[in-house]
N, C-alpha and C positions, 0 to 999 in steps of 0.2 A: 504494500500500500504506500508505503514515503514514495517510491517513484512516481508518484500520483498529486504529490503534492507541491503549494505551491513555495514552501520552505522549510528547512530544516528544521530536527526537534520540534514542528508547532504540534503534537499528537501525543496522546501515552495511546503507545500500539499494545495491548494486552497480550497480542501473542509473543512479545518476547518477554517476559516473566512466567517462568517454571511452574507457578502457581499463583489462585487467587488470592492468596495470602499477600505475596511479595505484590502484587498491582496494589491491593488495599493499603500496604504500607505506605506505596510510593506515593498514593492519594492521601492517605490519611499526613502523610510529611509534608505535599503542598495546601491540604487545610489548615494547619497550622505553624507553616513557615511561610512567612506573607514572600519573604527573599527568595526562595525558592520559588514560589507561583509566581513571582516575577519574571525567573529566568526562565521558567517554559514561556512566558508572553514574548520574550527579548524579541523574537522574531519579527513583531509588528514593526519594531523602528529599526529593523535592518532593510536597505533598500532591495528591493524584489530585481534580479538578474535572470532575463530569461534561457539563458544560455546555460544556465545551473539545473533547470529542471523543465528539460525535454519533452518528458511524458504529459508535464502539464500543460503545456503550452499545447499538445498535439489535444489533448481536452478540450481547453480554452478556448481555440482557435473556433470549433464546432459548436459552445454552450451558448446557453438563453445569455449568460453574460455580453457579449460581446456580439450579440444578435444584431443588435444596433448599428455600430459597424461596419457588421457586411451588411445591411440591407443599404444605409448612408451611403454606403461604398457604390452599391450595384444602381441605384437613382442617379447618384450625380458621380455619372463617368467619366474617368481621368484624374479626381481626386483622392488621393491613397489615404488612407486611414488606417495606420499603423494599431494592432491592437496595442501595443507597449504604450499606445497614448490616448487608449481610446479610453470616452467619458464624456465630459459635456458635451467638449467639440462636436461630438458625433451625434447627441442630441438635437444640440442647437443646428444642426445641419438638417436634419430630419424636419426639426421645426419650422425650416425656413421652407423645405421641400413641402410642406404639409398648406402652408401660406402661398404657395403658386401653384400649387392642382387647381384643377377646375371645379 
């Protein structure tokens, strides 16, 4: 499953713990070590590099996420809409396409 994701450590994978003892522990030490459930979060303020995790991006590329996107992309042709930046932009593009239909 990590190959699936779209950064390191962000998951407790329960299949690598021997038992549901040793996962309960590991949980039961980030309920009550605030430091510790920090450092499984670390991941949100590391910058996301698409070139680190392949598998996701091959997800990514085809999810309702970034649906937006490829449709903005496939209306107004010629203008590339990188998923690595897609978000408003692609929005507000859709938006404006939505404002000159008939």
């Amino acid at each position: 499953i990590e190959s699936f994701l779209p950064c390191k450590k962000c998951i407790i994978n329960a299949n690598n713990f021997e038992s549901v003892e040793q996962l309960v522990d590991v949980v039961q030490n980030l309920i009550e070590n605030r430091e510790h459930y920090l450092e499984l979060l670390d991941w949100k303020n590391t910058e996301y590099d698409a070139d680190e995790h392949p598998e996701f991006e091959k997800l990514r590329a085809t999810s309702v996420d970034s649906s937006i996107c490829r449709f903005a992309k496939k209306l107004h042709r010629g203008k590339e809409f990188s998923l690595k930046e897609c978000g408003s932009s692609c929005v507000k593009e859709v938006q404006l396409l939505q404002k000159l239909s008939p």
